[in-house]
C-alpha positions in Angstrom: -74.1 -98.4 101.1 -76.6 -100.9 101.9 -79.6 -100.4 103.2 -79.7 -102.4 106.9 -83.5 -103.8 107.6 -84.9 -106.0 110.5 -86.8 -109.1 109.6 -90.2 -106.7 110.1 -88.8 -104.3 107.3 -87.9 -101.7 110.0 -84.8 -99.5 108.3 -81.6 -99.2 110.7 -79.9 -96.0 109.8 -76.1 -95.8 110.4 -75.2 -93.0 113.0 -73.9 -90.5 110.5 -78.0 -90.3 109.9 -79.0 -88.4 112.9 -77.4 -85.5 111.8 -79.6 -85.2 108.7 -82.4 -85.9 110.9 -81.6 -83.0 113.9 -81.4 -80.6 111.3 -84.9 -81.7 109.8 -86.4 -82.1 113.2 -84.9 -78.5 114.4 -86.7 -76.7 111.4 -90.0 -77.9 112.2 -89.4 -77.1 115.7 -88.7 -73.5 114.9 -91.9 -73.0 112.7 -94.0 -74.8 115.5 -92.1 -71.8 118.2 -92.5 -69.6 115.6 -96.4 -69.6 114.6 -96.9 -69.8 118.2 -97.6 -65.9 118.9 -99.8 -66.2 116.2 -102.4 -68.4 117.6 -105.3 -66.2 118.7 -108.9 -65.8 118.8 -109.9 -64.2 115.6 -107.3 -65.9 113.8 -108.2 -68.1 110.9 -106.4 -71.5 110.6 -105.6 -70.6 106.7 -103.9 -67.7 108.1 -102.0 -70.1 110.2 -100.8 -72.4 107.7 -100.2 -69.7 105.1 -97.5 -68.4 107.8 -96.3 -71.5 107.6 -95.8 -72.4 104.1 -94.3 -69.1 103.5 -91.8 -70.1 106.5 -91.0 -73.4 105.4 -90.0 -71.4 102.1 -88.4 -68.8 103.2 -85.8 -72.0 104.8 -85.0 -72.9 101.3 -86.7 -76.7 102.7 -89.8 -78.4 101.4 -93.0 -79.4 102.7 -93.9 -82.9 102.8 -97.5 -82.5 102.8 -97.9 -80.2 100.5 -99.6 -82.9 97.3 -99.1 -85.9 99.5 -102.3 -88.1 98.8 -103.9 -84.7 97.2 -103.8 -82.5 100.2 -102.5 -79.3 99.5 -101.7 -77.3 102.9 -98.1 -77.0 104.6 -100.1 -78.4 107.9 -102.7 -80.0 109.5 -104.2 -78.0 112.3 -106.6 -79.7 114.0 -109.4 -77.9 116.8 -111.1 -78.9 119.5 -112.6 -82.4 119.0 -110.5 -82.9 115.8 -108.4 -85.5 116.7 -105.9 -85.3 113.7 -105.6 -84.2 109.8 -107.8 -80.7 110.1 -107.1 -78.8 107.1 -106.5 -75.5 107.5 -109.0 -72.7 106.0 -111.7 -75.6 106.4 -114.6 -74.7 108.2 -113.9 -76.1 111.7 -116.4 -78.3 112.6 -119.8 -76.8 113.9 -118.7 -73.5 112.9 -119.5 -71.2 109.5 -115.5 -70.6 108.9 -112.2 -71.1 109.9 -111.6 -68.8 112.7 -110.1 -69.6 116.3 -112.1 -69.0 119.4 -111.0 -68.2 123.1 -110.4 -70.8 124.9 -109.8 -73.6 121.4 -107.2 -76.1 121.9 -105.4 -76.2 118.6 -102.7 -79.2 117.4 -100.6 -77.8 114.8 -98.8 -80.5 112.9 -95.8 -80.1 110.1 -93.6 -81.8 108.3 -90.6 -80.9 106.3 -88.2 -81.8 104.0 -84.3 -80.7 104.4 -82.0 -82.3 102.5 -83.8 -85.4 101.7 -84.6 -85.7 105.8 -88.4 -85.8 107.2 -88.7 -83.6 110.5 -92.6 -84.5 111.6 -93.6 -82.4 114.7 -97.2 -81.7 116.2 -97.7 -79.9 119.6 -100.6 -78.3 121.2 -101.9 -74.9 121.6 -104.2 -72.2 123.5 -106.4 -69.4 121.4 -106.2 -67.2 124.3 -106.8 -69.2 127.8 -108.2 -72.2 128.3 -110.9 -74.0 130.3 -109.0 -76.3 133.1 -110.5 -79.5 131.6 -108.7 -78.6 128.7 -105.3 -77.6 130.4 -105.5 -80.9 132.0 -106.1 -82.7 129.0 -103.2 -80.8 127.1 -100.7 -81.7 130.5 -101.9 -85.5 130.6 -101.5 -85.6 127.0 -97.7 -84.1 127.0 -96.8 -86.4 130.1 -98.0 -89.4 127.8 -95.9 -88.5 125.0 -92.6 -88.5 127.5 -93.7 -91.6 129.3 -93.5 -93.1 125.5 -90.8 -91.6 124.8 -89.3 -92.9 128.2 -89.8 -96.4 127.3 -87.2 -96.1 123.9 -83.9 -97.6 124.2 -82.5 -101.0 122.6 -83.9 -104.2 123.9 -87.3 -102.8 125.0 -90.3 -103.4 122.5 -92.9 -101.0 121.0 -95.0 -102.1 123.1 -93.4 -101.2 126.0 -93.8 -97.6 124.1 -97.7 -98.3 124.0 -98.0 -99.7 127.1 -96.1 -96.6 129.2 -98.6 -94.3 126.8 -102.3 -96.2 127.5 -101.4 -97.0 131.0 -101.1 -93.0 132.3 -103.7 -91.7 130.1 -105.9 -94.3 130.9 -104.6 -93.7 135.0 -106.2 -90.1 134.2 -109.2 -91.3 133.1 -109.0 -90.2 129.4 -108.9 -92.8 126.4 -105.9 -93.4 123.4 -107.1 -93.1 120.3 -106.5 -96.3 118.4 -107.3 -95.6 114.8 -104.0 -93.4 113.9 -100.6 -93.9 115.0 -97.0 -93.4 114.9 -94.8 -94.2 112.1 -90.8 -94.7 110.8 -89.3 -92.1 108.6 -86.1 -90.6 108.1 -85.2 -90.2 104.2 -89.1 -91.0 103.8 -92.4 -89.8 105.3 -94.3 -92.8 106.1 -92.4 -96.2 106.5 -92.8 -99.1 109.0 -93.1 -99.9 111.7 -96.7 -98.6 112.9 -96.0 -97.3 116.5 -99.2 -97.8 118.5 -100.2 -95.4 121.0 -101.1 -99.2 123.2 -100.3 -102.2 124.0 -98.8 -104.9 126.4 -95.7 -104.7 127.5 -92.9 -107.2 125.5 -94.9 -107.0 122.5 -93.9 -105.8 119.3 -90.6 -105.6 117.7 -87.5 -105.1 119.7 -86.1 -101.8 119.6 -83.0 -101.3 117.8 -80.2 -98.6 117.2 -80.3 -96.6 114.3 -84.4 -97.3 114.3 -85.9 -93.6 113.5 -89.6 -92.8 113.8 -92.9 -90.8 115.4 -94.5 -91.0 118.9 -97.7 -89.1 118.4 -100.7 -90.1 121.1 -103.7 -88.8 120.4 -105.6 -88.3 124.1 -109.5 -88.2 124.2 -111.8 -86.7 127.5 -114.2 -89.1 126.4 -114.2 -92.6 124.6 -111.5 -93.3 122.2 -113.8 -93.8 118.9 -113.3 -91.8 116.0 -115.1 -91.1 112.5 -113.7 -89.1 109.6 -115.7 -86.6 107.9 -116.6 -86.3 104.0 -113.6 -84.2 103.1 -111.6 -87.8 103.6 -108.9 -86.5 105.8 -110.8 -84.8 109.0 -111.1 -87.3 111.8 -113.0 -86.5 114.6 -114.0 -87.8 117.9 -117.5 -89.7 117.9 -118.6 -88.5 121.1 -117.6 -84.9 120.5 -115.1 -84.9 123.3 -112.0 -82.7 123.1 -108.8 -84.7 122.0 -105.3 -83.2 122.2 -102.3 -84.8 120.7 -98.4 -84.1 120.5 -95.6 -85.7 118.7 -91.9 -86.1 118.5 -89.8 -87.7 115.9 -87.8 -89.9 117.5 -84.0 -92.4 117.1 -82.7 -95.1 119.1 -79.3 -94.4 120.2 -76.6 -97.1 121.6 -78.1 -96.6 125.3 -81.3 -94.5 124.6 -83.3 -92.1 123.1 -82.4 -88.8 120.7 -85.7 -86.5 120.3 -85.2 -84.7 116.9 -87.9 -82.1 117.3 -86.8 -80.2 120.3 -88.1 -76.8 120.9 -85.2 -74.4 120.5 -87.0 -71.9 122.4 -88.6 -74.2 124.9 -92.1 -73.4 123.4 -93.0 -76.9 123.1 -95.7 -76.5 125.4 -98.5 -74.2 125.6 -97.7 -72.8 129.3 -93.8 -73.0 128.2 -92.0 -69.7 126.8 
């Protein structure tokens, strides 16, 4: 069949699609519940992804980070001020190892492959309890991502999406990181368009049925500058502040939205379960 496109290259799936893409979205979701118990002080973030890897095996699925660009981990588990791409066993930053502390905030972010199909997930995490700045960070964070996600139905824009995102964080007094952002996928990891995590409203272009791709804000406390660190994939905030971030691949139905990545135990946030 051919391959439907908008004039901005943007791939419109046909509706048999979101099937392929549930199922994809679903098994992330599961390893994300899943490694959840196992995020605790003393716990190394190679153990974590290990548990992971070994998970996303023992589906019979594949994961799609695993040699993509050179990186060689099943995740990317990002602490504290670590905006995005941590890699797992790494030292964390400021520290002589990998190991979790009380009270880290920890994004855990995977991607698999079922069947051809790219289920991308990230969500946010507590080793043991955390400080209230950094539960308020976490909520504002979440309530971004579902304002975003709040915004996608056909006729609106992405930059209606941005716009919904930057204006409540930015309400809360925290930043949106502008140097990564969402992306389209479905029978590919990385495909256009770009979703910004900002914006003005009516920008951008128009949201369409059968469009598939990633919401995936990444908050700041502080400003929204980022550098990344000599390993080439570690990103972290330039004023040291914490950054949370989590992320939901998404499709545009006739009249809405379809979230792929559901948690099917309701563990998608850290106070949840």
């Amino acid at each position: 069949m051919h391959e439907r496109r908008t004039k901005e290259g943007i791939r419109l799936y046909e509706p048999g699609d979101f099937a392929g893409m549930h199922a994809a979205g679903r098994l992330a979701a599961q390893i994300l519940d899943d490694i959840a118990e196992h995020v605790a002080p003393g716990v190394g973030t190679g153990d974590l992804d290990a548990r992971i890897e070994q998970a996303v095996d023992d589906a019979g699925a594949r994961s799609a980070t695993i040699g993509y660009k050179g990186y060689r981990h099943a995740s990317c588990i990002s602490t504290n001020h670590v905006v995005c791409h941590g890699i797992p066993g790494a030292k964390i930053p400021g520290r002589s190892n990998d190991q979790l502390r009380e009270g880290d905030i920890v994004n855990i972010d995977v991607t698999v492959i079922v069947d051809g199909w790219y289920g991308d997930s990230s969500r946010m995490y507590v080793a043991g309890k955390p400080k209230k700045f950094a539960e308020r960070l976490i909520q504002v964070t979440h309530d971004s991502l579902m304002k975003g996600i709040e915004a996608v139905k056909p006729g609106n824009t992405f930059g209606d999406i941005g716009h919904a995102i930057q204006s409540y964080a930015e309400s809360q007094r925290m930043s949106v990181v502008r140097d990564f952002c969402g992306h389209g996928l479905g029978q590919v990891f990385h495909a256009p368009p770009n979703v910004l995590h900002y914006g003005r409203p009516g920008t951008g272009p128009v949201l369409q049925e059968g469009m598939f791709f990633t919401i995936e804000p990444m908050i700041n406390l502080g400003r929204p500058e980022t550098r990344v660190l000599s390993d080439d994939w570690t990103a972290i905030t330039r004023d040291k502040s914490l950054s949370a971030q989590f992320e939901h691949s998404v499709g545009v139905t006739a009249d809405g939205v379809d979230i792929f990545t559901l948690s099917p135990g309701g563990k998608y946030h850290p106070t949840w379960g």
